[in-house]
GUNUNU-395845 format. One line per field, with one value per residue (C-alpha): residue number from 1; residue in one letter; x, y, z. Coordinates in Angstrom, 2 decimals, m for minus. Layout:
N
seq: c(NUM/...)
type: c(A/...)
c1: c(X/...)
c2: c(Y/...)
c3: c(Z/...)
This chain:
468
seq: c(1/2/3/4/5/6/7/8/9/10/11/12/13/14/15/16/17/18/19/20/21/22/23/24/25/26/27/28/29/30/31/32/33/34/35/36/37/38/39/40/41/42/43/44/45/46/47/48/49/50/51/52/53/54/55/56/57/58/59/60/61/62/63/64/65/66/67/68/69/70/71/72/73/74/75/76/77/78/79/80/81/82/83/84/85/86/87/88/89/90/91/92/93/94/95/96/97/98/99/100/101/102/103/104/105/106/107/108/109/110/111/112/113/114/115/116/117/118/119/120/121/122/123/124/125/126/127/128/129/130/131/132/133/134/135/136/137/138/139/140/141/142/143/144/145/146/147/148/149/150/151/152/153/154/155/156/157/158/159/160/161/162/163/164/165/166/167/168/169/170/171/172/173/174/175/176/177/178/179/180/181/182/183/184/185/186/187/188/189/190/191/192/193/194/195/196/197/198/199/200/201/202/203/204/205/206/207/208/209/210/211/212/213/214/215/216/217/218/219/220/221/222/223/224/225/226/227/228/229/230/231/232/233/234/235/236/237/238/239/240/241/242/243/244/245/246/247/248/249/250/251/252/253/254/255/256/257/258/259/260/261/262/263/264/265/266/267/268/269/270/271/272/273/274/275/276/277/278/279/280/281/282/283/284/285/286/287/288/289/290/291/292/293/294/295/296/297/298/299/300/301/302/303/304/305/306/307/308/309/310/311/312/313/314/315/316/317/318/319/320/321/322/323/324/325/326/327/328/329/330/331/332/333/334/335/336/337/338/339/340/341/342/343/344/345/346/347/348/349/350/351/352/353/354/355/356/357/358/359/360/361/362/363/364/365/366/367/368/369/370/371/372/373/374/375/376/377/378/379/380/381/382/383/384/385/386/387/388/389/390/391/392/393/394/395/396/397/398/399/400/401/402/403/404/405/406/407/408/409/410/411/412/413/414/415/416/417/418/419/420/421/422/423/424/425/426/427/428/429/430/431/432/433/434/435/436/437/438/439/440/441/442/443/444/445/446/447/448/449/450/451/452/453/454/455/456/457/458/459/460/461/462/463/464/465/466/467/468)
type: c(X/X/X/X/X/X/X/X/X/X/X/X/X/X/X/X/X/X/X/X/X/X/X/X/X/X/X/X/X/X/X/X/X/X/X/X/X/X/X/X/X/X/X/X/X/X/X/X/X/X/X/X/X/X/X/X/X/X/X/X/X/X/X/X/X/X/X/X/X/X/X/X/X/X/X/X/X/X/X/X/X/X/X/X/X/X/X/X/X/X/X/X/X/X/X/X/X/X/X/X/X/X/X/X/X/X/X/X/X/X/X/X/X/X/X/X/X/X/X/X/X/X/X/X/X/X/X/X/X/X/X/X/X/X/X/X/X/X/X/X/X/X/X/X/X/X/X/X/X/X/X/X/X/X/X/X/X/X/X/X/X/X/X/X/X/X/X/X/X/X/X/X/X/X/X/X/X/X/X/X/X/X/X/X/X/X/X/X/X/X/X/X/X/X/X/X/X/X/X/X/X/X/X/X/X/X/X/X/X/X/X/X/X/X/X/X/X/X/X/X/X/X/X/X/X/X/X/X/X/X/X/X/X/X/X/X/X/X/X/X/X/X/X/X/X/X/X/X/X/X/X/X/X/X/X/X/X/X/X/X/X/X/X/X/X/X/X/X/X/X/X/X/X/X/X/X/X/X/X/X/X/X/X/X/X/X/X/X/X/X/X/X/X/X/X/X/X/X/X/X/X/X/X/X/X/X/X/X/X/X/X/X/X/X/X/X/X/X/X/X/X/X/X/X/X/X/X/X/X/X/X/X/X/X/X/X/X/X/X/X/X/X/X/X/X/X/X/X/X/X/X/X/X/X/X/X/X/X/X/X/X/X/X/X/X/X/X/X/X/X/X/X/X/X/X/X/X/X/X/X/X/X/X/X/X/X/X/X/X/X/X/X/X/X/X/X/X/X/X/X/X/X/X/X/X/X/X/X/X/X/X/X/X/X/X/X/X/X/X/X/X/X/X/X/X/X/X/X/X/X/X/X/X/X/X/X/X/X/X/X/X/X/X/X/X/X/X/X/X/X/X/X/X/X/X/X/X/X/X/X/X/X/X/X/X/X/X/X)
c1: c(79.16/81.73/83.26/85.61/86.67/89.28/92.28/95.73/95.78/97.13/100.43/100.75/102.35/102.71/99.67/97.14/94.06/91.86/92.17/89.60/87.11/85.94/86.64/83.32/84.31/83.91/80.85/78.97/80.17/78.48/75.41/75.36/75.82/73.08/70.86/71.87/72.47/70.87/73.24/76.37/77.46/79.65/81.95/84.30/87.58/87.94/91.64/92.19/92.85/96.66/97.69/98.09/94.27/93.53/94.57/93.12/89.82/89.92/90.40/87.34/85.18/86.84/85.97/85.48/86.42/88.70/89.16/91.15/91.13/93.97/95.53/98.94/100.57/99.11/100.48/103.72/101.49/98.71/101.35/102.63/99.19/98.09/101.63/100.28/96.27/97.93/100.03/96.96/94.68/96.52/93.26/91.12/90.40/92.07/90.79/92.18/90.41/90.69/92.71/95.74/95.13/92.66/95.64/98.39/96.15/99.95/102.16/99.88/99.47/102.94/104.18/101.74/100.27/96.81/94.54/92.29/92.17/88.93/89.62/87.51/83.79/83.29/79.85/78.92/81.95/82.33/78.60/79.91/82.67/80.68/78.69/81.40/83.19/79.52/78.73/82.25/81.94/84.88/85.47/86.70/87.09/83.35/83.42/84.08/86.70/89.04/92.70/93.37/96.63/96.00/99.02/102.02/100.21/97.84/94.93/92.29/88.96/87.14/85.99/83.20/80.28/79.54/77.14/74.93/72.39/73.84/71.11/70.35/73.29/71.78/73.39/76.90/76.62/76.31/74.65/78.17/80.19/80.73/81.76/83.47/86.15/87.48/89.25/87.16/88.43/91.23/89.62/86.05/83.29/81.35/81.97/81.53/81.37/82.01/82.09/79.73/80.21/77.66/79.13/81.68/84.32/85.33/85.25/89.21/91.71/94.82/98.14/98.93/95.35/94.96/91.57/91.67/91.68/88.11/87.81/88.05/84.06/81.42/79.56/83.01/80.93/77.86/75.80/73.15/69.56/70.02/66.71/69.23/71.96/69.33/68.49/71.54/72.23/69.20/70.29/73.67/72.25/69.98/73.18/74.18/76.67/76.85/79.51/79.92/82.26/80.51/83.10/83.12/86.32/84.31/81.16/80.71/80.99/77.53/76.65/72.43/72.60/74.50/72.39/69.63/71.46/71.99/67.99/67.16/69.96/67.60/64.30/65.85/66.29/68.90/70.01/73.69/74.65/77.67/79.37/82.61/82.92/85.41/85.43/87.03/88.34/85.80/81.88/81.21/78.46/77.64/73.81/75.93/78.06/74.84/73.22/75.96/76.03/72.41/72.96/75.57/78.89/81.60/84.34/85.25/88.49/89.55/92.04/94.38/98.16/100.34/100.80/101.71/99.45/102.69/101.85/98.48/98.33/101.01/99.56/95.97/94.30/92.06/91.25/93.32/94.66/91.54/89.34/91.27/90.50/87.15/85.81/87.92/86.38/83.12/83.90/85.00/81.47/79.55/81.75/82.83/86.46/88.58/91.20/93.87/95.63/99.20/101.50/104.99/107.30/104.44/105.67/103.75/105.37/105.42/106.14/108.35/110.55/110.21/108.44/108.25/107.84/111.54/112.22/111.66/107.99/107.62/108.69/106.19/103.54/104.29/104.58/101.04/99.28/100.81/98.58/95.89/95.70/97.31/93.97/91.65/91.12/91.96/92.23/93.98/96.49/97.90/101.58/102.96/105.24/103.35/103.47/103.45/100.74/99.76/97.26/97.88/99.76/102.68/103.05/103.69/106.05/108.06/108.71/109.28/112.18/113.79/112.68/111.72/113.49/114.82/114.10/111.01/109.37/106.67/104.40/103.40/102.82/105.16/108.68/110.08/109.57/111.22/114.99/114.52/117.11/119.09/117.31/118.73/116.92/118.22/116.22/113.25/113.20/113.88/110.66/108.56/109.36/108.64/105.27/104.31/105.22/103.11/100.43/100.80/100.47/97.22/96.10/96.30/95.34/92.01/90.70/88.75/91.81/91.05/93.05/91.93/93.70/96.93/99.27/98.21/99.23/102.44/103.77/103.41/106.20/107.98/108.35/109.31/111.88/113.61/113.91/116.63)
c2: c(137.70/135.96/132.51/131.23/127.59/126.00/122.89/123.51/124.14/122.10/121.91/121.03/117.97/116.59/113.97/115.47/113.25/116.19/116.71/112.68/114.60/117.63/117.62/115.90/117.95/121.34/120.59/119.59/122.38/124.70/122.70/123.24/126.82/127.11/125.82/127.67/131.30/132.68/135.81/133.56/133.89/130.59/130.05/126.86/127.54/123.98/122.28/122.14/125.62/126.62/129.11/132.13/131.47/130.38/134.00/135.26/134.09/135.19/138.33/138.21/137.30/139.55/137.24/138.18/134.61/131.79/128.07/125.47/121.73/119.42/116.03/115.71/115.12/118.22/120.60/121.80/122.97/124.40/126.26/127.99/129.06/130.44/132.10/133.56/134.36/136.23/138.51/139.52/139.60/140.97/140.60/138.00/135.06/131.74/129.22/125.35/121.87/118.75/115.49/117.36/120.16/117.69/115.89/118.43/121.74/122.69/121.70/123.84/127.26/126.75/126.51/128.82/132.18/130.17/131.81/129.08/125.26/122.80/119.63/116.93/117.50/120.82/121.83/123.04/124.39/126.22/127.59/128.63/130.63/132.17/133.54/135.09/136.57/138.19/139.24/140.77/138.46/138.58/134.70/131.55/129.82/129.30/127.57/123.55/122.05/124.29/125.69/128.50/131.44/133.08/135.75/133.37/130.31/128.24/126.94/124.09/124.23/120.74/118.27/118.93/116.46/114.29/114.30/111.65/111.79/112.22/112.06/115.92/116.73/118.17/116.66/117.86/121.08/119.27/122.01/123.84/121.31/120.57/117.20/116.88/119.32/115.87/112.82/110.58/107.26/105.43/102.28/103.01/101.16/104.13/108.38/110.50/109.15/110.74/109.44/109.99/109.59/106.39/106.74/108.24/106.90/103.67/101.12/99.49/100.71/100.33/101.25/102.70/104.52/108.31/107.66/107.92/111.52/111.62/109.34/112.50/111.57/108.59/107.04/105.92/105.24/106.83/105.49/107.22/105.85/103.28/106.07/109.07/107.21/106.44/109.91/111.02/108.81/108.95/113.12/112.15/109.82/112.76/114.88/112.31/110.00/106.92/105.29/106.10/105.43/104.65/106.29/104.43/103.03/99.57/99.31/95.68/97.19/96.48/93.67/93.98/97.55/97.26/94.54/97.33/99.77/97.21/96.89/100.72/101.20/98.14/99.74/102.96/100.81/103.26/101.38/101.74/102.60/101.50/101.42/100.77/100.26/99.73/96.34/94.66/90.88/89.58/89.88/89.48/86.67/85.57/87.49/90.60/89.13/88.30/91.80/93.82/91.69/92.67/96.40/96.67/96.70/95.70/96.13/96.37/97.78/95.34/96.19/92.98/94.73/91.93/87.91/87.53/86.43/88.09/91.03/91.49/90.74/92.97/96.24/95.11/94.45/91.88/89.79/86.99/85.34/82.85/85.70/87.47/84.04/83.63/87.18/86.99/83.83/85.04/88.16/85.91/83.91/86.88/88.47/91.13/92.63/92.79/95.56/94.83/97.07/96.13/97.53/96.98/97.35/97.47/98.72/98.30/97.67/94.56/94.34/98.08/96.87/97.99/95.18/95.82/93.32/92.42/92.06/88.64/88.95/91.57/89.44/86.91/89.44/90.02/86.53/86.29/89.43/87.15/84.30/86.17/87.54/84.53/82.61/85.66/86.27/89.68/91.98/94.82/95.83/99.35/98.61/101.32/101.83/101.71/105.43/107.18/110.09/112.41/110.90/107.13/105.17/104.11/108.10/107.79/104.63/105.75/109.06/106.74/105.14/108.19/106.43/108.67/110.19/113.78/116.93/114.52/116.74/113.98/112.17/109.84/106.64/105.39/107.70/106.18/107.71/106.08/104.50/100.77/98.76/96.82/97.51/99.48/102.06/100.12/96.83/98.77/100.42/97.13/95.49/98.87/98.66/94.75/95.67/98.89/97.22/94.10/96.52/98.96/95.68/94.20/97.93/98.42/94.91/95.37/97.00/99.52/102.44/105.92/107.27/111.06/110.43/110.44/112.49/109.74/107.22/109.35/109.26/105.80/105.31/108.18/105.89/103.51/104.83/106.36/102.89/101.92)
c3: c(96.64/93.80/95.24/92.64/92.69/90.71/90.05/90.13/86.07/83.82/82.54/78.79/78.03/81.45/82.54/85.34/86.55/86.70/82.54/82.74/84.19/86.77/90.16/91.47/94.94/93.52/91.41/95.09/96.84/93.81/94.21/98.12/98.33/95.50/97.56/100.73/99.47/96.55/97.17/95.84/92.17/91.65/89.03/88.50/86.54/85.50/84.75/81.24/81.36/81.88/84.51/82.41/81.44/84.99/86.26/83.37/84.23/87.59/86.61/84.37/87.59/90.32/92.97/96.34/97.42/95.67/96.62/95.21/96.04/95.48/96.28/97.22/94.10/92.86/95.83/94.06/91.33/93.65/95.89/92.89/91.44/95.06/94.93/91.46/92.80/95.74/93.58/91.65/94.45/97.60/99.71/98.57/100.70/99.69/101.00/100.16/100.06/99.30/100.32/101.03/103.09/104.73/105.71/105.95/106.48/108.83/105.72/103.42/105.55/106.27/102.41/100.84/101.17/101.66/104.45/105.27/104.64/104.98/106.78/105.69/104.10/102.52/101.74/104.89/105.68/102.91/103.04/106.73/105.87/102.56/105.44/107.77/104.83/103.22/106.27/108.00/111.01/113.40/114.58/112.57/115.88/115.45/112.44/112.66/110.19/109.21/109.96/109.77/110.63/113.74/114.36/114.08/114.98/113.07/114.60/114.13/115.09/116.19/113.22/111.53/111.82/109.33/106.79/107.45/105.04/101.31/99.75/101.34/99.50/96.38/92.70/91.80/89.20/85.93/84.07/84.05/82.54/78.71/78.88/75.73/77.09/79.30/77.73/80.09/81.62/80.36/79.73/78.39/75.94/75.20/75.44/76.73/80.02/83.31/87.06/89.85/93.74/95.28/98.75/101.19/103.46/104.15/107.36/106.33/107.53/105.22/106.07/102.61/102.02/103.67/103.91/107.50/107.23/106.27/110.39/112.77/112.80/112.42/110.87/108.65/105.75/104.47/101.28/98.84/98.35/95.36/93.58/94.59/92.52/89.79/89.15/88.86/86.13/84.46/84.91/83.22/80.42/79.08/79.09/76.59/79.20/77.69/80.59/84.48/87.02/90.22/92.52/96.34/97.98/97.80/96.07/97.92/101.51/101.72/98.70/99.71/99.09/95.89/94.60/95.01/92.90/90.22/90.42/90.17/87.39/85.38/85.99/84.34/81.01/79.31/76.08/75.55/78.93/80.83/84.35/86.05/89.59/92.22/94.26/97.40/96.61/99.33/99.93/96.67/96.53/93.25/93.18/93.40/90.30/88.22/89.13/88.31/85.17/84.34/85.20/82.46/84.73/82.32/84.43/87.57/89.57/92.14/94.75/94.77/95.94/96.36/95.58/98.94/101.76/104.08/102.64/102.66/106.46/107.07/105.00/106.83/103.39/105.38/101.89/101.26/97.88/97.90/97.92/95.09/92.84/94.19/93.85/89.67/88.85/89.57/87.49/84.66/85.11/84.60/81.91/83.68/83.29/85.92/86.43/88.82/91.03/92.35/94.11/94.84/97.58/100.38/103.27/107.13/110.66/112.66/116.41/116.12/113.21/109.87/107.19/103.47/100.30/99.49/95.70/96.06/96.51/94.50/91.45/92.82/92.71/89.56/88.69/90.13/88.05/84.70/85.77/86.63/82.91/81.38/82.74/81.98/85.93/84.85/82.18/82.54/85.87/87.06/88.55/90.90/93.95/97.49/98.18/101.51/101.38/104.36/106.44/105.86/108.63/105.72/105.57/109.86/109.41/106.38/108.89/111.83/110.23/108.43/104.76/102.98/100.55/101.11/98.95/97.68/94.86/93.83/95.55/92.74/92.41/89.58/91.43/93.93/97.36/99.73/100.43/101.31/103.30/101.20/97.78/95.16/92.98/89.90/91.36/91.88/88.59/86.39/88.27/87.64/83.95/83.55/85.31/83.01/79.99/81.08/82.09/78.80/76.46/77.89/77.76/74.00/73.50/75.83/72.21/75.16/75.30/75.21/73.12/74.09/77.59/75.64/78.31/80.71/78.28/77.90/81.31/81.49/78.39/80.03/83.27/81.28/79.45/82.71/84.06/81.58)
């Protein structure tokens, strides 16, 4: 049997996060049904191709099955290239993953000709439903995870249970990737560099992540050995990776463990070898600092949000702004660079009336992310609009109180999304542009910009242009 993954494809001159690197996703479902079914020919049609060659490929393989993961900013562009797999292949299984049809699996059967979508973890899923289709049986209701149409309704079958053990999971499909076909992160010491996944899930809950999509089961989150991680990047650094992204939604969660995997990263001794990480503004005690230090982090991607302590409460960050200095100056001591994530206009619901960061505080927080670089608590920031997506409780309240705007085409996070009370798109814009230019200027003067990730760099000047 064929299975044929892919991206939505890329469209030329417009930014896509998929052109920095491969989807991690696909690459472990490969690896999984490797390992389960020698019968299964794989193939990944990866995202730098456009959708002419995208079909094109397809039709080079003559799958028997096709799958296609995607986030929700990308589900305009994945609706229209299922539209496009369907005309070619009338009969062919399509079958959709991914945060969005984790999320929305009713919004995607409903607004594509897709047949089947994975909720939540995929590899054994998708090694399930590889098996009904190779072997003609008669019942998805058997299969955990998934929705699916079922005459004119569309049914979901129970969660799937966790994987609790990752490190059974066997390493994403590296062998079928030419890295040099990715521009790589956008802020980067050394290339080619790529990321890799340390853990899954995460115990916060948010109100403006969709993470909680990834809850219908326990344990919330689930961590590799420290070795497992290890070998994968001593895997990666004899591919010639010279820079990873440790993917987790915090790599602090759980500051003993990480300390461990700064120790096993040390004992590989790989000369010239660099990570990024991302962090939470609290349990960071300074052995974790030094550690990461003498592992060879360089910079770190700290989820700050707001200036305001208001805020923070309200959108359930649980850190508060003496952690955000604390965990920064800490950074600073070890010489570690700090990337800063804001966002403006949070949004979260207090007693059954609608909160959300009036302009006011907004300018503070941006008043705040100048003093954080100003003093070097930072070096870089990322400056977007809080951004209701499928799954996270800002996505129930924006829907609660009719907010969001109508005929939305974009869920990204530099548009704005939703209609506040009181605040006009022209005040919202003018703070988005001071932000990106702020955020653009410490970029290029960082002297660490990858210059290959140009259509990223792009749409940020785009954005900034529109808010004249």
């Amino acid at each position: 049997m064929k299975v044929a993954f892919g991206d939505p494809p890329m469209q030329y001159l417009r930014f896509t996060q998929a052109l920095s690197s491969p989807n991690i996703g696909i690459l472990y479902l490969i690896s999984y049904l490797r390992k389960m079914n020698n019968q299964v020919q794989t193939y990944y049609i990866q995202p730098y191709l456009n959708l002419k060659q995208h079909i094109e490929k397809l039709k080079q393989i003559s799958p028997d099955l096709y799958g296609i993961s995607f986030a929700n900013s990308l589900q305009n562009r994945a609706y229209n290239t299922i539209k496009h797999v369907r005309k070619n292949f009338p009969t062919i299984p399509i079958i959709c993953g991914g945060a969005c049809p984790s999320a929305d699996p009713e919004g995607v059967l409903n607004n594509s000709d897709a047949d089947i979508c994975i909720i939540g973890e995929g590899e054994v899923t998708s090694h399930e439903l590889v098996d009904f289709y190779m072997n003609n049986k008669s019942d998805l209701h058997k299969i955990p995870g998934i929705a699916f149409r079922d005459n004119d309704q569309i049914i979901k079958t129970p969660p799937r249970p966790l994987i609790k053990d990752l490190d059974t999971i066997p390493m994403p499909a590296w062998d079928i990737i030419n890295f040099s076909n990715y521009s790589g992160i956008t802020l980067k010491k050394k290339s080619p560099d790529t990321c890799i996944v340390s853990s899954r899930g995460c115990p916060f809950n948010c109100t403006f992540c969709s993470n909680p999509v990834w809850k219908a089961n326990k344990p919330w989150l689930r961590a590799r050995s420290p070795k497992n991680i290890a070998e994968e990047i001593q895997y990666l650094y004899g591919r010639g990776i010279r820079e990873i992204y440790i993917r987790a939604d915090e790599f602090n969660i759980n500051p003993k463990w990480c300390i461990e995997v700064c120790e096993e990263i040390q004992k590989l001794d790989l000369k010239g070898m660099y990570f990024q990480c991302n962090l939470r503004a609290d349990n960071f005690p300074e052995e974790l600092a030094k550690a990461m230090h003498d592992a060879n982090f360089w910079m770190v991607h700290l989820g700050i949000e707001s200036g305001n302590q208001r805020c923070l409460d309200g959108i359930n960050k649980r850190i508060t702004i003496k952690s955000i200095l604390d965990t920064c100056q800490k950074l600073k001591k070890y010489k570690i660079k700090t990337f800063g994530f804001f966002m403006m206009f949070n949004i979260w619901e207090e007693n059954n009336n609608l909160q959300f960061e009036s302009p006011k505080e907004v300018k503070h927080t941006f008043a705040f992310a100048r003093y954080l670089l100003r003093h070097k608590l930072i070096s870089n920031i990322s400056w977007g609009f809080a951004t209701p997506m499928p799954g996270a409780k800002l996505y129930q309240i924006a829907k609660k109180y009719k907010i969001i705007k109508p005929n939305l085409k974009e869920t990204s996070p530099w548009e704005i999304t939703v209609n506040l009370p009181n605040v006009s798109e022209k005040t919202m814009l003018s703070i988005r542009r001071k932000g990106m230019i702020l955020q653009g200027l410490y970029g290029i003067l960082s002297g660490n910009l990858n210059w290959r990730n140009w259509r990223h760099i792009l749409s940020k000047v785009k954005y900034i242009l529109k808010s004249f």
